[in-house]
CHARMM internal coordinates of N, CA and C (Angstrom, degrees):
IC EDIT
DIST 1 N 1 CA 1.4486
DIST 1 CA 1 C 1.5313
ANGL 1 N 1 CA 1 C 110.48
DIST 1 C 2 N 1.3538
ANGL 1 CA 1 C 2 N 95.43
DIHE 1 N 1 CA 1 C 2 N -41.20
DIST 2 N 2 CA 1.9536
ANGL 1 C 2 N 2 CA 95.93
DIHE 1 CA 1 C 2 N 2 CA -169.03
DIST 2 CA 2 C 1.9253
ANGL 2 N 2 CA 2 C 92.20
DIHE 1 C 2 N 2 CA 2 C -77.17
DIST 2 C 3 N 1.1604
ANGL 2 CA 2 C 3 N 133.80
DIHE 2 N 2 CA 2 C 3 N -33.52
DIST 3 N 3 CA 1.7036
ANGL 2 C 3 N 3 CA 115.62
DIHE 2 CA 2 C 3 N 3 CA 168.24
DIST 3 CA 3 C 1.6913
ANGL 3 N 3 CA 3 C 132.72
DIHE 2 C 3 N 3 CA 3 C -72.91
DIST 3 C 4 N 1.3442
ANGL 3 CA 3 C 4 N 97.78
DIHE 3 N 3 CA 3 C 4 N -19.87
DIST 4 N 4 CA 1.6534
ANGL 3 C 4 N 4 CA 113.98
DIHE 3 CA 3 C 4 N 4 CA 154.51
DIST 4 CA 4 C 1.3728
ANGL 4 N 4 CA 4 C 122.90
DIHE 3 C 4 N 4 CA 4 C -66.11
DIST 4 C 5 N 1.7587
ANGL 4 CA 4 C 5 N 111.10
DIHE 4 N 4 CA 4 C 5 N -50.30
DIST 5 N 5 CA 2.0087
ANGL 4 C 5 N 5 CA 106.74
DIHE 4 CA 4 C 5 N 5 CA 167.90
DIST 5 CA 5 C 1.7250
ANGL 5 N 5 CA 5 C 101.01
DIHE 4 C 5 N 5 CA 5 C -80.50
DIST 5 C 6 N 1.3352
ANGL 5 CA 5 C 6 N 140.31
DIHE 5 N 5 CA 5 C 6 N 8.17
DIST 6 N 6 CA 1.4970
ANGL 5 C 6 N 6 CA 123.37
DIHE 5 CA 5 C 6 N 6 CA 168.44
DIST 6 CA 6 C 1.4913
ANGL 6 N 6 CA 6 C 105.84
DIHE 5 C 6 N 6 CA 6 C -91.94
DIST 6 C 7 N 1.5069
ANGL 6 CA 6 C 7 N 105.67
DIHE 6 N 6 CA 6 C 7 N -24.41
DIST 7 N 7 CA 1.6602
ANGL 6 C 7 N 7 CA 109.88
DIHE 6 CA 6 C 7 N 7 CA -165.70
DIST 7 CA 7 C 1.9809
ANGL 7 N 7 CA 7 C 97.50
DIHE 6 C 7 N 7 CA 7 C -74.55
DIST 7 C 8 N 1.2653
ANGL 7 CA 7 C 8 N 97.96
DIHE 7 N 7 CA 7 C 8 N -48.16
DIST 8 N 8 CA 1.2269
ANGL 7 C 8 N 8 CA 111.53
DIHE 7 CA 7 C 8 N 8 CA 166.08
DIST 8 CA 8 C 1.9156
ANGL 8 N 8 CA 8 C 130.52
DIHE 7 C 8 N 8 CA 8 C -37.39
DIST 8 C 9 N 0.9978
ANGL 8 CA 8 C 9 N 103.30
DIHE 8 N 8 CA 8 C 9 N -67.28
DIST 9 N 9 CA 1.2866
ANGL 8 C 9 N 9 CA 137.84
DIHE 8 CA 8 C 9 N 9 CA 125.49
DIST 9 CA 9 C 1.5450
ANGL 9 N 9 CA 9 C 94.67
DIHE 8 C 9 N 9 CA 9 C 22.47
DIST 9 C 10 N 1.3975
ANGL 9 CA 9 C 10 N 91.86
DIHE 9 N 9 CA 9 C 10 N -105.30
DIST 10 N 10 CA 1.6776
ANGL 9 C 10 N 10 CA 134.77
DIHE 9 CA 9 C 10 N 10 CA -155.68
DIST 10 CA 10 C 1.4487
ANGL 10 N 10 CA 10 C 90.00
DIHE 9 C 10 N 10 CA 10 C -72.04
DIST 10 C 11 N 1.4308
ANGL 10 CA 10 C 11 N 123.54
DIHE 10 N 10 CA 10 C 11 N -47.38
DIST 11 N 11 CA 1.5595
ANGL 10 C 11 N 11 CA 108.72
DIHE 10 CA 10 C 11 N 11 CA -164.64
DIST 11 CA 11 C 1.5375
ANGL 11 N 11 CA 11 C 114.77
DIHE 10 C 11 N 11 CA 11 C -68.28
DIST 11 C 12 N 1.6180
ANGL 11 CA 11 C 12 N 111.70
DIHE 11 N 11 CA 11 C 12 N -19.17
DIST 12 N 12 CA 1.5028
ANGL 11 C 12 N 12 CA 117.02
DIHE 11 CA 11 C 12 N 12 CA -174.43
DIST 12 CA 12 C 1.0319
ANGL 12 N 12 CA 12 C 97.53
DIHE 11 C 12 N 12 CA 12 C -107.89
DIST 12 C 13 N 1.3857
ANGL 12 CA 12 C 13 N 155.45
DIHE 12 N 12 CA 12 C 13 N 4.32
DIST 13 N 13 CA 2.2457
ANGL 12 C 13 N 13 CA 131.42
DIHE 12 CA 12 C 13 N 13 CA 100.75
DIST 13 CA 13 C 1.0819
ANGL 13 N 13 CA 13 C 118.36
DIHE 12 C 13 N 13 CA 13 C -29.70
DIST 13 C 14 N 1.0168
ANGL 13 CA 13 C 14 N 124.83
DIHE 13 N 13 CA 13 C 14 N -41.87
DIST 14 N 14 CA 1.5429
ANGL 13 C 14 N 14 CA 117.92
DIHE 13 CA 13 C 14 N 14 CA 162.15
DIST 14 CA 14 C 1.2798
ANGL 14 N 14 CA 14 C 129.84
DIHE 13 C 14 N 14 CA 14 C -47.77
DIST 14 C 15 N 1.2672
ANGL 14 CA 14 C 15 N 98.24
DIHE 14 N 14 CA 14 C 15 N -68.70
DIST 15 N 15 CA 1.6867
ANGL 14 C 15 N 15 CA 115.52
DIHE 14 CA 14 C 15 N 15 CA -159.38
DIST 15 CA 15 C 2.1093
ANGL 15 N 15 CA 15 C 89.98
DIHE 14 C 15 N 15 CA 15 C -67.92
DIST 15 C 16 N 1.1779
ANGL 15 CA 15 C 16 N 116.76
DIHE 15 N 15 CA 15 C 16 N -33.27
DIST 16 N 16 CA 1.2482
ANGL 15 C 16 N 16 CA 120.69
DIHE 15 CA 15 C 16 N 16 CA 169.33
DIST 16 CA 16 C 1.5381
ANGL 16 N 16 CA 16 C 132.14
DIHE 15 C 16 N 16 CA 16 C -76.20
DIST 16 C 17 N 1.5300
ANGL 16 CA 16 C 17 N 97.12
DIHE 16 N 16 CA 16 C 17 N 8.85
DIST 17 N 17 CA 1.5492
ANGL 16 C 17 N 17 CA 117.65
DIHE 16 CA 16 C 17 N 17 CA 160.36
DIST 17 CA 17 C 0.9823
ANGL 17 N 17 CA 17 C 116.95
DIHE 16 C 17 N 17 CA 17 C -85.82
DIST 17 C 18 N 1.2328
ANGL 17 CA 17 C 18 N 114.86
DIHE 17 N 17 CA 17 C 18 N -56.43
DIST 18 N 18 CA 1.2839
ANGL 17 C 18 N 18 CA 127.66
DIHE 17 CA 17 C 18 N 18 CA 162.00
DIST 18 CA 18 C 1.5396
ANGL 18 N 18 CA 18 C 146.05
DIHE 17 C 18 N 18 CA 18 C -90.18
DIST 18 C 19 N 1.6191
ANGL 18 CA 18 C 19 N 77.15
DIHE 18 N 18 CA 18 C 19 N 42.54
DIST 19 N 19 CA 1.7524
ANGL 18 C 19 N 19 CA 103.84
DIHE 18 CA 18 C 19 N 19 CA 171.64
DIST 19 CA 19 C 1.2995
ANGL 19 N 19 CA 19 C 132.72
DIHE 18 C 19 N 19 CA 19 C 69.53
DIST 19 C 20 N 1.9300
ANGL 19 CA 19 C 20 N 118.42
DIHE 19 N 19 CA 19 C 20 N -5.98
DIST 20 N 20 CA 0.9930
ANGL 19 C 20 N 20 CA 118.47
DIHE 19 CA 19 C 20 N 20 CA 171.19
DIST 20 CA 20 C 1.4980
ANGL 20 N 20 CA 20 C 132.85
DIHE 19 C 20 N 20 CA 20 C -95.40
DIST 20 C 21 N 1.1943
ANGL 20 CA 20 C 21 N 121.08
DIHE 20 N 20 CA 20 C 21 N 153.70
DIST 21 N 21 CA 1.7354
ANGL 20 C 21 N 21 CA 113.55
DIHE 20 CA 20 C 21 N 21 CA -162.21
DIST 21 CA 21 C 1.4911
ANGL 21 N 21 CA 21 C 90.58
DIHE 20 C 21 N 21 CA 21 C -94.44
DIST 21 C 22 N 1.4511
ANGL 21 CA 21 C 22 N 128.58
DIHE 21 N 21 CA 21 C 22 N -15.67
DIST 22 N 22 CA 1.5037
ANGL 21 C 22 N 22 CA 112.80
DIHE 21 CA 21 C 22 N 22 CA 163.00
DIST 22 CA 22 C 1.0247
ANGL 22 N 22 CA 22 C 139.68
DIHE 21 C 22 N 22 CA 22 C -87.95
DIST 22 C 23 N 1.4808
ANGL 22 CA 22 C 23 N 142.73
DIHE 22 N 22 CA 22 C 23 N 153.20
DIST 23 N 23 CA 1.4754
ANGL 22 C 23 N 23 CA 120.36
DIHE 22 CA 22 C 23 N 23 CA 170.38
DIST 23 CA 23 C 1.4063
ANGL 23 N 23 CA 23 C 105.87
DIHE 22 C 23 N 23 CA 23 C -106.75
DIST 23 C 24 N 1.3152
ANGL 23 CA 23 C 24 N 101.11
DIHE 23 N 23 CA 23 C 24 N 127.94
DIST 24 N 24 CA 1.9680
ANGL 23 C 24 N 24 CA 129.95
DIHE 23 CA 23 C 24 N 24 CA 169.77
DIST 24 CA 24 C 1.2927
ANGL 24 N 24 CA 24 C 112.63
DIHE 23 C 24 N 24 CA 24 C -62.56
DIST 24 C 25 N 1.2303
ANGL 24 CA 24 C 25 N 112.15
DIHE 24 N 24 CA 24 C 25 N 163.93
DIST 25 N 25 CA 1.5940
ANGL 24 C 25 N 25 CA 124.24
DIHE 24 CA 24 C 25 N 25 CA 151.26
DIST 25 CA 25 C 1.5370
ANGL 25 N 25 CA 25 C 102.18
DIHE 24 C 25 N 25 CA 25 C -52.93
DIST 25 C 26 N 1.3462
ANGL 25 CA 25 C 26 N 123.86
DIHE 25 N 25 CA 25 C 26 N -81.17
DIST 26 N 26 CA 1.4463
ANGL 25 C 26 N 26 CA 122.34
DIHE 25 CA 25 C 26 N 26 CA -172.14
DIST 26 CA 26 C 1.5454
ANGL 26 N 26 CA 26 C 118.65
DIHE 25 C 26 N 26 CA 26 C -8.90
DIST 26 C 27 N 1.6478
ANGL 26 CA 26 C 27 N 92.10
DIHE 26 N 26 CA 26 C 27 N -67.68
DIST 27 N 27 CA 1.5754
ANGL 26 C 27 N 27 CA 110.69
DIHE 26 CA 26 C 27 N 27 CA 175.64
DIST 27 CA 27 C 1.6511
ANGL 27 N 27 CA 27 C 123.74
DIHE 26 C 27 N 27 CA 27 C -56.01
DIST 27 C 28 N 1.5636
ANGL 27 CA 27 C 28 N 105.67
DIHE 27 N 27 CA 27 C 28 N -25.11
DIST 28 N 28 CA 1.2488
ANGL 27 C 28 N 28 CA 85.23
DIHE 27 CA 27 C 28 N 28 CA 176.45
DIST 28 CA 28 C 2.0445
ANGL 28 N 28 CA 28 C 115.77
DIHE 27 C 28 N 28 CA 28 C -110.56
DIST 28 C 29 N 1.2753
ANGL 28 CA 28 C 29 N 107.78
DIHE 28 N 28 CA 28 C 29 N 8.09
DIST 29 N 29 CA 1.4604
ANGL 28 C 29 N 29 CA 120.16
DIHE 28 CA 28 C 29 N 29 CA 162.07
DIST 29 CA 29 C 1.9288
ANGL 29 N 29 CA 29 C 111.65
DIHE 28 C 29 N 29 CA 29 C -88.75
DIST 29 C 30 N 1.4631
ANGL 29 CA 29 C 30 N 116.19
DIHE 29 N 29 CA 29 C 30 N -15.17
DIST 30 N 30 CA 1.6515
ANGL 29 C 30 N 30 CA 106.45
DIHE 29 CA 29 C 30 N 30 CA 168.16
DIST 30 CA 30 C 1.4345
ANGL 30 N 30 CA 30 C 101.16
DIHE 29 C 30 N 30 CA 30 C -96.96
DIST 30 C 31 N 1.6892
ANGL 30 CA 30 C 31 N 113.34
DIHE 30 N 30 CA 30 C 31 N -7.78
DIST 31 N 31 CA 1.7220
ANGL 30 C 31 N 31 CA 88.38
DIHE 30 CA 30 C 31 N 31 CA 169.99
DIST 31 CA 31 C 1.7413
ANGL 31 N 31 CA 31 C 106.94
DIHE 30 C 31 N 31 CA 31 C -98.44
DIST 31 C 32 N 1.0285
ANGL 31 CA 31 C 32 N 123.67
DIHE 31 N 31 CA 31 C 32 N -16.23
DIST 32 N 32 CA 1.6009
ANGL 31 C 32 N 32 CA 139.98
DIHE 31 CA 31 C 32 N 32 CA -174.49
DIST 32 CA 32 C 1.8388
ANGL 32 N 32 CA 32 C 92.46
DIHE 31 C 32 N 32 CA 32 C -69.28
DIST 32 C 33 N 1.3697
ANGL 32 CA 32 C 33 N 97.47
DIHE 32 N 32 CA 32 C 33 N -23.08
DIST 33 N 33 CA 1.7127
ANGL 32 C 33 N 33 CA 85.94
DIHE 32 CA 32 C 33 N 33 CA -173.65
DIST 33 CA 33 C 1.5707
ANGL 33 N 33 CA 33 C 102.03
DIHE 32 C 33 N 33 CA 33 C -98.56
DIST 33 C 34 N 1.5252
ANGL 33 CA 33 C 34 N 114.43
DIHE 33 N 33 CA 33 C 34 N -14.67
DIST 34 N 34 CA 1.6878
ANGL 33 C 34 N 34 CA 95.60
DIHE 33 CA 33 C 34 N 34 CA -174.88
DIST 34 CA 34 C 1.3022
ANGL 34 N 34 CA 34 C 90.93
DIHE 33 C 34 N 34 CA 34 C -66.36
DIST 34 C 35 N 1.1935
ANGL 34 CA 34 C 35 N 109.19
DIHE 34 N 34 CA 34 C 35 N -72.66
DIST 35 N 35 CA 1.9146
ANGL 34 C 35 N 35 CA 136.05
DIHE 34 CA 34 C 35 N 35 CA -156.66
DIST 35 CA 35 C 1.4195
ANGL 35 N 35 CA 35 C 110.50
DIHE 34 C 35 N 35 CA 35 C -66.32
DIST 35 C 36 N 1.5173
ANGL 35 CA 35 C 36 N 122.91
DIHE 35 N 35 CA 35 C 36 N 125.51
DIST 36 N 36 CA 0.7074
ANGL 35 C 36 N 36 CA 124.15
DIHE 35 CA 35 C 36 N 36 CA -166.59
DIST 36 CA 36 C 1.6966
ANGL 36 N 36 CA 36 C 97.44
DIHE 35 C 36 N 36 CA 36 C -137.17
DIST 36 C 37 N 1.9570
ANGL 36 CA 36 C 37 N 98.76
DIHE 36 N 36 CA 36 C 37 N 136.79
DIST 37 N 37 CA 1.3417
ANGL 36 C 37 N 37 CA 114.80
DIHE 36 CA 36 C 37 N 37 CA -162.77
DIST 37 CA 37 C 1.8174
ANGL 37 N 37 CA 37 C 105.69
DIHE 36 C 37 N 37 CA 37 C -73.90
DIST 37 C 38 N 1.4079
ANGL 37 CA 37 C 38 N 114.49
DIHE 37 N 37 CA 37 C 38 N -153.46
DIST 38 N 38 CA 1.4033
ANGL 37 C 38 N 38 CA 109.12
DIHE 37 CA 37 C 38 N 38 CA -179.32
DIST 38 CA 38 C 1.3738
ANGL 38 N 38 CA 38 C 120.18
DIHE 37 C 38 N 38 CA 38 C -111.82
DIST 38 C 39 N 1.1897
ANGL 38 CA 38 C 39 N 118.37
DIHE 38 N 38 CA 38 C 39 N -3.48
DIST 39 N 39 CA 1.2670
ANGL 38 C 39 N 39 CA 141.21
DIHE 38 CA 38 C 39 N 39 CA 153.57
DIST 39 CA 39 C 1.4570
ANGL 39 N 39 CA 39 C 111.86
DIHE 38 C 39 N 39 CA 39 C -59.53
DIST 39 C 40 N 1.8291
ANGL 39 CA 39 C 40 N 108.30
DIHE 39 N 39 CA 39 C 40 N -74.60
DIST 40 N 40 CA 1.5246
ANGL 39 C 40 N 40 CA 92.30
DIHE 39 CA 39 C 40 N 40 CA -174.69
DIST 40 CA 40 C 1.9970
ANGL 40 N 40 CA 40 C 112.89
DIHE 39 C 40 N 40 CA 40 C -88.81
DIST 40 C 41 N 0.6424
ANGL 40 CA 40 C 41 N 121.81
DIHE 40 N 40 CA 40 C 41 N 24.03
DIST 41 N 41 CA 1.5088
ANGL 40 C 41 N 41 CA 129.27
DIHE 40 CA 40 C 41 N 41 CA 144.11
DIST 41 CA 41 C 1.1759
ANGL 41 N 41 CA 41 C 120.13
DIHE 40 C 41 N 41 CA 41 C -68.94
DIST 41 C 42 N 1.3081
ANGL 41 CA 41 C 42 N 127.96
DIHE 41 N 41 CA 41 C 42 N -73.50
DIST 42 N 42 CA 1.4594
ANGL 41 C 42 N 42 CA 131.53
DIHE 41 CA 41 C 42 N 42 CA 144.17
DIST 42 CA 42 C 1.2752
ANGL 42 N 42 CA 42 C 113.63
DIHE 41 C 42 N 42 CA 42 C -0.88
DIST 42 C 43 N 1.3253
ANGL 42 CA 42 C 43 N 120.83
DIHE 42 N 42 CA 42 C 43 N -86.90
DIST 43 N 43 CA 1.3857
ANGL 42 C 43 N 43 CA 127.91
DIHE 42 CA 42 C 43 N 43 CA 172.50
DIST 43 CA 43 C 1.3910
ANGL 43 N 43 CA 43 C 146.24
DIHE 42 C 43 N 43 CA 43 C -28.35
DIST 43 C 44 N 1.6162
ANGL 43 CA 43 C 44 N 105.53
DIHE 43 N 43 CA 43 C 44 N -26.21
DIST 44 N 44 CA 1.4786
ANGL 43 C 44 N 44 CA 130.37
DIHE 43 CA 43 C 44 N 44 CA -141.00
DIST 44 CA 44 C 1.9309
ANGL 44 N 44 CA 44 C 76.02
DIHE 43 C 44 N 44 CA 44 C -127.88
DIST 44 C 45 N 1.4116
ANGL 44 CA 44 C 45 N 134.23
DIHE 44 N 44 CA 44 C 45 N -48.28
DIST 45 N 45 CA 1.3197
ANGL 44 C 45 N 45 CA 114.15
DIHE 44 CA 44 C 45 N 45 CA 159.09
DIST 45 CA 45 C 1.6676
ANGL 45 N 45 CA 45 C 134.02
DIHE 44 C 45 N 45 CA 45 C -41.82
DIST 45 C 46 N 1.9916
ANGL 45 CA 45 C 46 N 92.02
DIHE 45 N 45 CA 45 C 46 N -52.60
DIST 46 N 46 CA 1.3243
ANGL 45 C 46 N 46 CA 94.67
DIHE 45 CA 45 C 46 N 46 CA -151.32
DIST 46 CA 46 C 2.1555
ANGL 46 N 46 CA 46 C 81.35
DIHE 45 C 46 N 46 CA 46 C -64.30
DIST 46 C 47 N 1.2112
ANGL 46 CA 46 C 47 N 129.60
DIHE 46 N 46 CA 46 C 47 N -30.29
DIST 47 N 47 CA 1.2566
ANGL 46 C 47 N 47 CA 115.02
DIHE 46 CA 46 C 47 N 47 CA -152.39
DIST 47 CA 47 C 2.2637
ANGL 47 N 47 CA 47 C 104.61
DIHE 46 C 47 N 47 CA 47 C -88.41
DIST 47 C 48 N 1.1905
ANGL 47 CA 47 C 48 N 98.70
DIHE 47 N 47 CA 47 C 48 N -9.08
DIST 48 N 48 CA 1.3369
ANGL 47 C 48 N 48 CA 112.96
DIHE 47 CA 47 C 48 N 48 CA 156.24
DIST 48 CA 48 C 1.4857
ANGL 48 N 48 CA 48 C 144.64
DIHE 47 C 48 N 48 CA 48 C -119.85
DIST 48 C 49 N 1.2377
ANGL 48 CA 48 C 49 N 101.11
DIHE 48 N 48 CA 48 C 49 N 39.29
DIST 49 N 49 CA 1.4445
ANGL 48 C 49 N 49 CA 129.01
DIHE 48 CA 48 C 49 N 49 CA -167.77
DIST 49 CA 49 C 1.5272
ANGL 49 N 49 CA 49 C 116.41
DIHE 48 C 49 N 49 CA 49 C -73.62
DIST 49 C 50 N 1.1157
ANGL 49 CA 49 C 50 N 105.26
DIHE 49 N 49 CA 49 C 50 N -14.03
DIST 50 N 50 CA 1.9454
ANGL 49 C 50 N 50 CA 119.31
DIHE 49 CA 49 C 50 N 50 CA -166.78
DIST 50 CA 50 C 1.8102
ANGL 50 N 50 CA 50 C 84.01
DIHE 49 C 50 N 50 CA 50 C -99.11
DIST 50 C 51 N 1.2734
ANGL 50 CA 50 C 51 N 126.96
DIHE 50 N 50 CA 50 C 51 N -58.68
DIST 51 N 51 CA 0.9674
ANGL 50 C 51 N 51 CA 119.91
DIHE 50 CA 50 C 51 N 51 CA 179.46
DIST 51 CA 51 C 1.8680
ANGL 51 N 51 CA 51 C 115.14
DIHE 50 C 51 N 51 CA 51 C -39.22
DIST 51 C 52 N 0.5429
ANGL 51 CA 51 C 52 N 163.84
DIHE 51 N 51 CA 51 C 52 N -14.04
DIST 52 N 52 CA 1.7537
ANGL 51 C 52 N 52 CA 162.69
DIHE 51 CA 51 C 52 N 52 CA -99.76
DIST 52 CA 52 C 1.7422
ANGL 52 N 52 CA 52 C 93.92
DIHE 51 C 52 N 52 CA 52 C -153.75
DIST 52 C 53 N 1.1509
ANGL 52 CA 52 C 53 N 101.69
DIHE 52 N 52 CA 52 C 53 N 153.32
DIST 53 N 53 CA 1.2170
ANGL 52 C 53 N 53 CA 103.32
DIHE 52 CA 52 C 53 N 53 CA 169.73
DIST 53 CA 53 C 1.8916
ANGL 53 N 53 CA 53 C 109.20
DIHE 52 C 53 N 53 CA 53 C -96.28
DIST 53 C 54 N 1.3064
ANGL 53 CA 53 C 54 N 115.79
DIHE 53 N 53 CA 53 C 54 N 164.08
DIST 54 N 54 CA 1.8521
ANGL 53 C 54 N 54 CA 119.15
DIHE 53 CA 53 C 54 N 54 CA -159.14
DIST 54 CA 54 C 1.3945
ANGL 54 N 54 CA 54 C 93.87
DIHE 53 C 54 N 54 CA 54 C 44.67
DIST 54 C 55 N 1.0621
ANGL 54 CA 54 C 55 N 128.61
DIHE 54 N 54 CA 54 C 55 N 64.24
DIST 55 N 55 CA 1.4999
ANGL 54 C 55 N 55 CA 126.34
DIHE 54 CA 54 C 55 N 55 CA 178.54
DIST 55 CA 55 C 2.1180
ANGL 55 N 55 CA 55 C 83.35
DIHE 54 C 55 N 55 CA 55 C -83.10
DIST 55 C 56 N 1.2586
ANGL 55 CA 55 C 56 N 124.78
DIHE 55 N 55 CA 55 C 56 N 152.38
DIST 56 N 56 CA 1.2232
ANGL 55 C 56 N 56 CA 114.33
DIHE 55 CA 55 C 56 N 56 CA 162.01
DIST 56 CA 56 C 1.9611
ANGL 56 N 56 CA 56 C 108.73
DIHE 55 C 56 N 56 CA 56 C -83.58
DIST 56 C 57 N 1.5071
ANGL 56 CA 56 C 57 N 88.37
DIHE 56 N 56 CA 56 C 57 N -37.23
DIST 57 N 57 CA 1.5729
ANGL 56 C 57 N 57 CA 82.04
DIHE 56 CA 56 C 57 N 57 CA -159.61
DIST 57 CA 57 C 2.1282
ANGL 57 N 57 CA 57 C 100.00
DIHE 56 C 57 N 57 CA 57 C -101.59
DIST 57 C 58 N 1.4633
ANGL 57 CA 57 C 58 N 101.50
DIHE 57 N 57 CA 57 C 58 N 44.59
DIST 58 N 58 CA 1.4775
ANGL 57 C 58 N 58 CA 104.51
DIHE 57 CA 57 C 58 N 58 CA 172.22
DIST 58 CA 58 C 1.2637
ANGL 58 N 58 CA 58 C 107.97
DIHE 57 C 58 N 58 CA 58 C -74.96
DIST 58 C 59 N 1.3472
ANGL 58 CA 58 C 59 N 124.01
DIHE 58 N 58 CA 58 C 59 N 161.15
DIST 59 N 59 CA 1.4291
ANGL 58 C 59 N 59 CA 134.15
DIHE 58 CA 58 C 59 N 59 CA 162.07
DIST 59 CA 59 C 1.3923
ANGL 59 N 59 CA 59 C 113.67
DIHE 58 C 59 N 59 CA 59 C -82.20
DIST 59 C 60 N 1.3399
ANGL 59 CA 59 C 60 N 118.01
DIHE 59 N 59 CA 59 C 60 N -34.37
DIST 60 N 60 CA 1.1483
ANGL 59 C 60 N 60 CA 105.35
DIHE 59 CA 59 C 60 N 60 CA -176.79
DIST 60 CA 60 C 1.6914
ANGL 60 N 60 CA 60 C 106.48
DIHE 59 C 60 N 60 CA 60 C -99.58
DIST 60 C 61 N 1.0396
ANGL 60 CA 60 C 61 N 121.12
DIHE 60 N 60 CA 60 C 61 N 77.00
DIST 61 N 61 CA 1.7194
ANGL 60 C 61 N 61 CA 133.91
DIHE 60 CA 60 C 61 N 61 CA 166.41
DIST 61 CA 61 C 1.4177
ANGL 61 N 61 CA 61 C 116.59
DIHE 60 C 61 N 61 CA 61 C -49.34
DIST 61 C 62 N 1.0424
ANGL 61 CA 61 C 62 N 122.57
DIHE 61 N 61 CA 61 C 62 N 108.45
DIST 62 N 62 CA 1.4577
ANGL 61 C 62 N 62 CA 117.85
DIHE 61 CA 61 C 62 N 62 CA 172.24
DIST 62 CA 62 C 1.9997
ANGL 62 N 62 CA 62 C 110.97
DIHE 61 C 62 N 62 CA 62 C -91.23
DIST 62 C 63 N 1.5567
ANGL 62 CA 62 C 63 N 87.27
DIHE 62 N 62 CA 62 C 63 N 118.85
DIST 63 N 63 CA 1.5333
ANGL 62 C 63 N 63 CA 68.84
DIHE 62 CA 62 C 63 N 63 CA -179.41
DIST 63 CA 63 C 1.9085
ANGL 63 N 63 CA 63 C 110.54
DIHE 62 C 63 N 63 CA 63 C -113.12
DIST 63 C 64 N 0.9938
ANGL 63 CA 63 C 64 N 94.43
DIHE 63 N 63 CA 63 C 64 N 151.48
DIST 64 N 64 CA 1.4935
ANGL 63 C 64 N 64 CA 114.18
DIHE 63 CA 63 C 64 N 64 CA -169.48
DIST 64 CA 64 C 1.5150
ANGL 64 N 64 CA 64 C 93.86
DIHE 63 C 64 N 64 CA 64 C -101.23
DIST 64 C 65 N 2.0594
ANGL 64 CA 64 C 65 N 87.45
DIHE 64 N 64 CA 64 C 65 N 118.40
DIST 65 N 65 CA 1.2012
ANGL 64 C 65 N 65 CA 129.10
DIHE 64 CA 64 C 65 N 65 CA 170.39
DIST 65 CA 65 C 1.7563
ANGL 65 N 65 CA 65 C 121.96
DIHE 64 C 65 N 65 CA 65 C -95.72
DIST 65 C 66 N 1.1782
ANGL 65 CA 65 C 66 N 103.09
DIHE 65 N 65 CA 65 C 66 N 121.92
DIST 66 N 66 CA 1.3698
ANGL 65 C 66 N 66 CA 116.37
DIHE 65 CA 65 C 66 N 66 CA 177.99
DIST 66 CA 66 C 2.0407
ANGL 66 N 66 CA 66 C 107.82
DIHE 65 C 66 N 66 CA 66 C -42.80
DIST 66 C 67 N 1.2008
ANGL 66 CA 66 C 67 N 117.05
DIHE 66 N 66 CA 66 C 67 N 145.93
DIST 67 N 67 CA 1.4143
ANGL 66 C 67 N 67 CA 97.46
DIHE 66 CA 66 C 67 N 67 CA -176.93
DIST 67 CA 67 C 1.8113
ANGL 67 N 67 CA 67 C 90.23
DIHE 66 C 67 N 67 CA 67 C -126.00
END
COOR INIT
IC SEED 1 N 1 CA 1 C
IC BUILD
């Protein structure tokens, strides 16, 4: 509920940027695209996870040598 009234929120700053007293679809798919809920955050790690640094499952492993 509380990311549905923020999306809300944010989309009618928008739509009030651009001068309208309503909020559109438009307005509320360019704010649906900044903000992102905890679900698809989640998602967008587990599927870029190699990218990351201490990634466990990177290819490129740096391993640390005793000096």
């Amino acid at each position: 509920m509380r990311y549905a009234i923020q999306l809300i929120t944010a989309a009618s700053l928008v739509a009030a940027k651009r001068k309208s007293e309503e909020v559109d679809i438009q307005d509320i798919r360019k704010v649906y695209g900044m903000f992102v809920d905890v679900k698809r955050s989640t998602q967008f790690l587990i599927e870029h996870q190699q990218e990351y640094m201490f990634s466990e499952n990177s290819k490129n492993d740096i391993q640390m040598r005793p000096e």
